[in-house]
C-alpha positions in Angstrom: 84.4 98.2 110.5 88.1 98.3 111.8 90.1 101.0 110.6 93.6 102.5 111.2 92.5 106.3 111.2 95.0 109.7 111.8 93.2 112.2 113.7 96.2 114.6 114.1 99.9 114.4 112.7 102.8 112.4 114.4 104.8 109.5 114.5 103.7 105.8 114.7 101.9 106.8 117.6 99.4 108.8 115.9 98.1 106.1 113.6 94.8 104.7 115.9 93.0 100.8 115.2 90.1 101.6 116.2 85.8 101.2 114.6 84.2 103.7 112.6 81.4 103.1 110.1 81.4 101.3 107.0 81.4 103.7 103.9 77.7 103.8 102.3 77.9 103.4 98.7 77.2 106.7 96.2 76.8 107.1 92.8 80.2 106.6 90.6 81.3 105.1 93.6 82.0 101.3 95.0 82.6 99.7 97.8 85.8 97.5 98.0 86.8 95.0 100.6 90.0 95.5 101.4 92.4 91.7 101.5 95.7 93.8 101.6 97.2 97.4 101.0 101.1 98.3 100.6 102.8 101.1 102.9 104.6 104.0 101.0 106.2 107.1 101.6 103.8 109.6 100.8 102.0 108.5 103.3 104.5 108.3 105.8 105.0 111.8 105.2 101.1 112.7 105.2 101.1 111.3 108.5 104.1 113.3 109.7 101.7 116.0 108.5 103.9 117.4 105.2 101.0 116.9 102.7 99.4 120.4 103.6 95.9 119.9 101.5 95.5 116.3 103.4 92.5 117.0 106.3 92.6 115.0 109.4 91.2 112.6 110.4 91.9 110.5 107.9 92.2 106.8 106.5 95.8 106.6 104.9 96.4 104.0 101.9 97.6 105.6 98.4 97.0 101.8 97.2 94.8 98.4 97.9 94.0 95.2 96.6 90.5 93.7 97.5 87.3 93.0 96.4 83.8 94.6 94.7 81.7 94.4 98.0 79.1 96.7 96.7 78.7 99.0 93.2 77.1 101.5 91.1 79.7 100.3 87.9 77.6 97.1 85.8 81.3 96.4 84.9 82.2 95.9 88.2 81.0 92.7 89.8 80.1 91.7 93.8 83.6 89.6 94.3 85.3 91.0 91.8 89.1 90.5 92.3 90.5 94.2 92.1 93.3 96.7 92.4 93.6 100.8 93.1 96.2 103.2 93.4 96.3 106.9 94.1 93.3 109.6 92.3 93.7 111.0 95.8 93.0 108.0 98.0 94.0 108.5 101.4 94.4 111.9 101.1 91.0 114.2 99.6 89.3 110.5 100.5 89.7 108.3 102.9 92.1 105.0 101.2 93.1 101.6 102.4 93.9 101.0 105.9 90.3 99.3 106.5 88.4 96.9 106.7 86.5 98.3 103.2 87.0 101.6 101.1 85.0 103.8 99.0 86.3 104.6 95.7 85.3 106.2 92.4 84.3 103.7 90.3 86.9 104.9 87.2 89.7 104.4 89.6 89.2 100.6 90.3 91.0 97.9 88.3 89.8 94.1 87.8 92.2 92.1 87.4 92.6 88.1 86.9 95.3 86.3 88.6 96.3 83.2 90.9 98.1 85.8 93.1 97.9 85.4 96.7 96.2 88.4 98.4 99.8 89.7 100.1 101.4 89.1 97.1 98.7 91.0 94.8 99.4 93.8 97.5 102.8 94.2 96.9 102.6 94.8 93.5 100.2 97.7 92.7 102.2 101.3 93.7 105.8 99.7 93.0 104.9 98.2 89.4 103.5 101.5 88.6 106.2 103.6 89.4 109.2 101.1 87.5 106.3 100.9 84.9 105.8 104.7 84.7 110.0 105.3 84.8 110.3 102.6 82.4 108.0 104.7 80.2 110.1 107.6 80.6 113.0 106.4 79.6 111.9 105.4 76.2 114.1 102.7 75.6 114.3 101.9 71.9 115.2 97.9 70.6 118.4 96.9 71.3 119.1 99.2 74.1 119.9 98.3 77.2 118.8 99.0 81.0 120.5 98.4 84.1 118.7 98.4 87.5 121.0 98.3 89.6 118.8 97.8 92.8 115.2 96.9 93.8 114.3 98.7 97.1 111.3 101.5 97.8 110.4 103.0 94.7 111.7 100.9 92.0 115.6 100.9 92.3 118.5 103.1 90.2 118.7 102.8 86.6 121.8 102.6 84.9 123.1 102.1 81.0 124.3 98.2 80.6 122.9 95.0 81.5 119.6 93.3 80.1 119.0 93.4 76.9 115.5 95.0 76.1 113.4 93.1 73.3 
């Protein structure tokens, strides 16, 4: 399969397109066909080489949108449309800059939707961080939220705007 692998940190130059072997499938484990993946930071900076615990070479992607080639999960069916984000992918384990990934099977999520692929792939890492902030800020009825952008990572939150029901 094509794969973008890291062999050794470094800029843009460092990231290689280039054949290695299709993961084999083990148990807890399945094997996704990857449609589409979303770039982040984190692994921008794993590439750089400023994620000491990361071994190279590696297979970036903290996210990917694809789906079930191959699985040891009954819940999980061959063509299954599906989603996964982080538990270490692309960094303990190789993640989604290929052609397929392995992943543990607890970490993959079906989901149903008319989405195109690239726009299913822009949506995993991002929704989860405004999702996870959102959490955070424990907004009660009648407050009121103000994002006051939308750029990497979820935007600035301020205190006016759009009412919350």
């Amino acid at each position: 399969m094509k794969a973008i692998v890291v062999r050794h940190p470094g800029g843009p130059e460092v990231l290689e397109y280039t054949d290695v072997p299709t993961p084999t499938v083990k148990p807890g484990w399945s094997l996704i066909k990857v449609k589409g993946f979303g770039i982040n930071h984190s692994e921008i900076f794993t590439r750089q080489g400023q994620s000491p615990d990361v071994q190279f070479p590696r297979i970036l992607g903290i996210e990917v949108v694809g789906e079930v080639a191959e699985s040891t999960d009954d819940n999980l069916q061959v063509g299954q449309k599906v989603i996964s984000i982080m538990g270490e992918m692309g960094r303990a384990f190789d993640g989604g800059y290929a052609e397929y990934v392995l992943l543990p099977n607890h970490q993959i999520y079906p989901v149903q939707t008319s989405l195109d692929w690239p726009t299913l792939a822009a949506i995993p890492e991002t929704y989860y961080t405004a999702f996870g902030i959102f959490r955070s800020l424990q907004v009660r009825p009648n407050e009121r939220v103000l994002i006051r952008g939308a750029s990497s990572g979820g935007g600035y939150c301020g205190d006016a705007a759009n009412q919350i029901n």
